[in-house]
C-alpha positions as CSV (number, residue, x, y, z in Angstrom):
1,X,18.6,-14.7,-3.4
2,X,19.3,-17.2,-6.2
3,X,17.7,-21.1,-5.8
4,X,20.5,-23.8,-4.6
5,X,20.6,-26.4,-6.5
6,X,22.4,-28.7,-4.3
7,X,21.0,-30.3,-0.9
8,X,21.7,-28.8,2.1
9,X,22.7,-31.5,5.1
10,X,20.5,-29.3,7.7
11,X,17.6,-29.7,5.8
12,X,16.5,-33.3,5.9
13,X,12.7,-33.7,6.7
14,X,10.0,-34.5,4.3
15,X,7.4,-31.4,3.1
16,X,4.1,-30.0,1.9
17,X,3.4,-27.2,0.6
18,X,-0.2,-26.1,1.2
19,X,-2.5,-24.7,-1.4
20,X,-1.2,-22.5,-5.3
21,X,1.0,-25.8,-6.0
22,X,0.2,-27.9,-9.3
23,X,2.6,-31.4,-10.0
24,X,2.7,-33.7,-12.3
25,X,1.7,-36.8,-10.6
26,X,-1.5,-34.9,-8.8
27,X,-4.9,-36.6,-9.0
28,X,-7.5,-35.3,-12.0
29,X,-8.9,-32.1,-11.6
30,X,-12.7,-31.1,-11.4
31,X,-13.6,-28.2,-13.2
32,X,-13.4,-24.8,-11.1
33,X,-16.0,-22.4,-9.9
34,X,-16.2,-19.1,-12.2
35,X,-14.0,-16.8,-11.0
36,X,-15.0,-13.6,-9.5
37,X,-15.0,-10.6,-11.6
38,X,-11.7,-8.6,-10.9
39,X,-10.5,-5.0,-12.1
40,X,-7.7,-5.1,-14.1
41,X,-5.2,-2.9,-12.1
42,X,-4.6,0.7,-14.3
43,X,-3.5,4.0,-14.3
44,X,-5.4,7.0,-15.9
45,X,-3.8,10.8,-16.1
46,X,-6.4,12.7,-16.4
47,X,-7.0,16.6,-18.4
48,X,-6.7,18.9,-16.6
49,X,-9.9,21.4,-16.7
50,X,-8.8,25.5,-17.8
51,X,-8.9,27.6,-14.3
52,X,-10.2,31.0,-13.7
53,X,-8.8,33.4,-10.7
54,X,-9.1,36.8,-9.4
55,X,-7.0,39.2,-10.7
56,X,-3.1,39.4,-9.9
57,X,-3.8,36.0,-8.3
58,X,-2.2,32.5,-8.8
59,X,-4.3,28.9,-9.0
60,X,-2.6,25.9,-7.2
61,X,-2.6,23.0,-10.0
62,X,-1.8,19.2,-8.9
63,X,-1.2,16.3,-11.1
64,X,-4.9,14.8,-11.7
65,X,-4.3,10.6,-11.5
66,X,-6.7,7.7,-11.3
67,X,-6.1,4.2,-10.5
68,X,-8.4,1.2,-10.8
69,X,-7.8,-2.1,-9.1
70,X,-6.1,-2.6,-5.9
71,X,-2.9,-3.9,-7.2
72,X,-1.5,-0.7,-8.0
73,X,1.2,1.2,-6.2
74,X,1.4,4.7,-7.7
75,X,5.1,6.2,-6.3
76,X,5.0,9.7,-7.6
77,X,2.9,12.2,-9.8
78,X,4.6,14.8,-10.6
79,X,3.8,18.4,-12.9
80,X,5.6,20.6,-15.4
81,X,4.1,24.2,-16.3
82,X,6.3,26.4,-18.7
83,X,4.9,29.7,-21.0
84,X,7.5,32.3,-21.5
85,X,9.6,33.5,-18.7
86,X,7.7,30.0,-16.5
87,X,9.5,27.7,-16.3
88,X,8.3,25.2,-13.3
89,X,9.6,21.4,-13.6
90,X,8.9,18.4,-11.9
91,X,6.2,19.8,-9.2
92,X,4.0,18.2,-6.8
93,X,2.2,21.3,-7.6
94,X,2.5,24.5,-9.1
95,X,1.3,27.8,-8.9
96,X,-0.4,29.7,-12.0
97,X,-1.4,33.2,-12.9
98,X,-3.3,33.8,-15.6
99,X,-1.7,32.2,-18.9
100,X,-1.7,29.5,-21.7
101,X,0.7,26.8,-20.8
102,X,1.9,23.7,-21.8
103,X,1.5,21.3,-18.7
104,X,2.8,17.5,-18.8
105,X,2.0,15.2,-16.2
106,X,3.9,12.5,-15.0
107,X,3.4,9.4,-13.0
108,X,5.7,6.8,-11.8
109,X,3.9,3.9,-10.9
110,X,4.1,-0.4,-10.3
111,X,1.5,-2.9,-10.7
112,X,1.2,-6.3,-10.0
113,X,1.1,-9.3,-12.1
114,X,1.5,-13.1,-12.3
115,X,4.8,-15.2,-11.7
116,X,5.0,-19.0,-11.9
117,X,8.0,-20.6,-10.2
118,X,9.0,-24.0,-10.8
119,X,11.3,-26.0,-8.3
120,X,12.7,-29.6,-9.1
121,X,13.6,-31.8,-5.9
122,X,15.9,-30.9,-3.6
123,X,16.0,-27.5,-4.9
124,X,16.3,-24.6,-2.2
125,X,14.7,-21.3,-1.7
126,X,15.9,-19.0,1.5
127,X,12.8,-17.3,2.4
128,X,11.6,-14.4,4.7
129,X,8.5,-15.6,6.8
130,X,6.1,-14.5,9.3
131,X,3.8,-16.7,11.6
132,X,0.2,-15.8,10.8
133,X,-1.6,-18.6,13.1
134,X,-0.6,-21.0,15.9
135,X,-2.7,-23.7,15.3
136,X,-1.5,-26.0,18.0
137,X,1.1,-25.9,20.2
138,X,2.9,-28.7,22.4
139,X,5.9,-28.7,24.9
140,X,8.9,-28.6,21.7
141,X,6.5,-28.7,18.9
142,X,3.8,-26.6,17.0
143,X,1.7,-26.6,13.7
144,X,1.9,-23.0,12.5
145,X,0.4,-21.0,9.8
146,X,3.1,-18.8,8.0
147,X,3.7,-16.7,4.9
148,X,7.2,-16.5,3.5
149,X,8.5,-14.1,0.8
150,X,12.1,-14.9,-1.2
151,X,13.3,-13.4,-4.4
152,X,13.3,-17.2,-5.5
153,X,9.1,-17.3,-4.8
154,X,6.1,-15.6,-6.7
155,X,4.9,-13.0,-4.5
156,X,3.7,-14.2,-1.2
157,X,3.8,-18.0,-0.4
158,X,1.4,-19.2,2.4
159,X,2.4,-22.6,4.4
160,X,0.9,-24.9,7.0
161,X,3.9,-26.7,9.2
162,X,4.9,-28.8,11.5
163,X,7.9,-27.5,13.3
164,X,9.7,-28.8,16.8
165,X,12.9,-27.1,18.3
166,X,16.1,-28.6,18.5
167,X,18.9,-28.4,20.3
168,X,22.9,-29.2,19.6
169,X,23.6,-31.2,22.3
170,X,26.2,-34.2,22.7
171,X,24.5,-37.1,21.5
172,X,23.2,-35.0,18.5
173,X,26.6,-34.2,18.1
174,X,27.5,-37.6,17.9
175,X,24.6,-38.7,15.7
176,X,26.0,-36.1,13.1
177,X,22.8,-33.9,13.2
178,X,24.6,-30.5,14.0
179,X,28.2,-29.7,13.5
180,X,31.0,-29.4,15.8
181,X,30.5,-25.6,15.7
182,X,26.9,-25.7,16.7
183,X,27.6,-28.0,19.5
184,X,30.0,-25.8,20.8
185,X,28.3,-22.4,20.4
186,X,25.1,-24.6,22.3
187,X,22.7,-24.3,18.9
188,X,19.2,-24.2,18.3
189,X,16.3,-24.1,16.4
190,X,13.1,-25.2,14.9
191,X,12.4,-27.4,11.6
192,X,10.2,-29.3,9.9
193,X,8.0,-29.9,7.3
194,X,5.0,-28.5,5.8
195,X,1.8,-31.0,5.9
196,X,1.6,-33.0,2.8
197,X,5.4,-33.8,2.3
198,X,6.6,-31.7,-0.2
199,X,8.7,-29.2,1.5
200,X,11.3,-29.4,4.7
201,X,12.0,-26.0,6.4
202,X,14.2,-25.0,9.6
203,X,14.5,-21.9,10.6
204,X,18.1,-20.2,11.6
205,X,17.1,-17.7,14.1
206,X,18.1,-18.3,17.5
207,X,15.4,-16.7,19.1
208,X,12.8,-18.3,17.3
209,X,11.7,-20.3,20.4
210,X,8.0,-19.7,21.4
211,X,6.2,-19.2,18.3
212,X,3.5,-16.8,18.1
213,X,1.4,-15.0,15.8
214,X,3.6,-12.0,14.1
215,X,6.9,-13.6,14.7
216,X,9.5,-13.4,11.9
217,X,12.2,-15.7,11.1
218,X,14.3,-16.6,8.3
219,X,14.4,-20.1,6.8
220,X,15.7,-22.4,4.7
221,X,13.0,-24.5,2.8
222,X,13.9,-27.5,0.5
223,X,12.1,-29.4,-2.1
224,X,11.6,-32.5,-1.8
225,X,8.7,-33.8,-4.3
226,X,10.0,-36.6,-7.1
227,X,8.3,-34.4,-9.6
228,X,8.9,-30.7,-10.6
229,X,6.5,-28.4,-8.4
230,X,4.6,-24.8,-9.8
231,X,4.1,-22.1,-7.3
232,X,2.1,-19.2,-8.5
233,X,1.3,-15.8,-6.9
234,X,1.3,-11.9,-7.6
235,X,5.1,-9.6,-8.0
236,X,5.3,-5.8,-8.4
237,X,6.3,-5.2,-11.8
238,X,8.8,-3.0,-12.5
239,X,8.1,1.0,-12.1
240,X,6.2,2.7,-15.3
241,X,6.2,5.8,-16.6
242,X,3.2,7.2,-17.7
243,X,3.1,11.3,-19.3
244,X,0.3,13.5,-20.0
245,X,0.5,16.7,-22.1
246,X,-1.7,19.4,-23.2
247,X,-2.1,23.2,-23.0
248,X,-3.9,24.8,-20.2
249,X,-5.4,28.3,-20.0
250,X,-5.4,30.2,-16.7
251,X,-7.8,33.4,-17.1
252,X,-9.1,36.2,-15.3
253,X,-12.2,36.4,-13.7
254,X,-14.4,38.8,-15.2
């Protein structure tokens, strides 16, 4: 969903978002600790070796693929084995008599990769999110632990807030904190902030009423920092083709 740019009236709390944000008015860094060695995430197609069988018999052959690194998401590997009067495309597998054929590989695959994000104030992401931890929990209140996911954020974005629930009733009404509508249809929901007053968030589901860990709900988050905020994280990229050809020699066993 594309950013708002305009603010929204429901969202009107002050927020923080907590941890992966860099601003401009933040205090002087100290120098980080090394970071641990990582795999670069890959994809390898590898030969595949000649095969012997029995005579008047046929060798299965599958697509031979390696990955490194965890953030790799291989969708499909597929094979193609022609010689005269062969002709077998696009395979999970295939089965060979004895033969030289040409044999591609091919593997459809995503990995992921970096994404920076930057929000100036009062813009507005629409996020996804999913309560990971209750970490307290009154009467009308709770400080949660969630992770929210939006086209508009890099990857997954992990918040600490503090949320209470709210309800459209007449003297909210008449204070002009819900609408005529939401009064009528007897509203409610949670909002807040996150813990260092960068970010306001309120959820719109109407069930979100006793939060607890594994709970989704959708939400609208604002920013609400004077200066421009960076959010950084992990995205799929989008699917890669990778191909493999060479020739491959079925013989008989002797």
């Amino acid at each position: 969903m594309k950013r708002l740019t305009t603010v929204l009236a429901t969202v009107s709390l002050v927020a923080a978002l907590a941890g992966g944000v860099t601003t401009a008015s933040a205090a002087t860094p100290t120098a980080p600790a090394p970071a641990a060695a990582t795999t670069k995430p890959s994809v390898t197609i590898a030969k595949i070796p000649n095969k012997t069988v029995a005579k008047g018999k046929s060798v299965t052959v599958k697509p031979v693929v390696k990955t490194s690194g965890s953030d790799v998401d291989v969708i499909s590997k597929r094979i193609t084995a022609t010689k005269k009067g062969v002709n077998l495309k696009n395979k999970t597998s295939v089965k060979l008599k004895a033969g030289t054929y040409k044999v591609t590989q091919t593997v459809k695959y995503k990995v992921k990769q970096d994404k920076s994000v930057t929000f100036e104030q009062y813009e507005v992401t629409v996020p996804d999110c999913k309560i990971g931890e209750v970490l307290s929990e009154g009467t009308l209140e709770a400080r949660l632990r969630i992770s929210c996911t939006d086209s508009d954020l890099p990857g997954v974005q992990k918040f600490t807030v503090d949320m209470e629930w709210n309800y459209c009733s007449w003297s909210a009404y008449l204070d002009y904190e819900c609408t005529a509508s939401e009064y009528l249809d007897d509203a409610e929901w949670w909002e807040g902030q996150t813990t260092n007053g960068l970010w306001t968030i309120e959820s719109f589901s109407d069930d979100y009423i006793t939060p607890k860990a594994g709970e989704k709900f959708g939400a609208i988050m604002q920013y609400m920092g004077e200066e421009p905020v960076t959010l950084t994280g992990k995205v799929w990229s989008k699917t890669k083709t990778d191909t493999r050809t060479q020739t491959l020699k079925v013989t008989t066993k002797k």
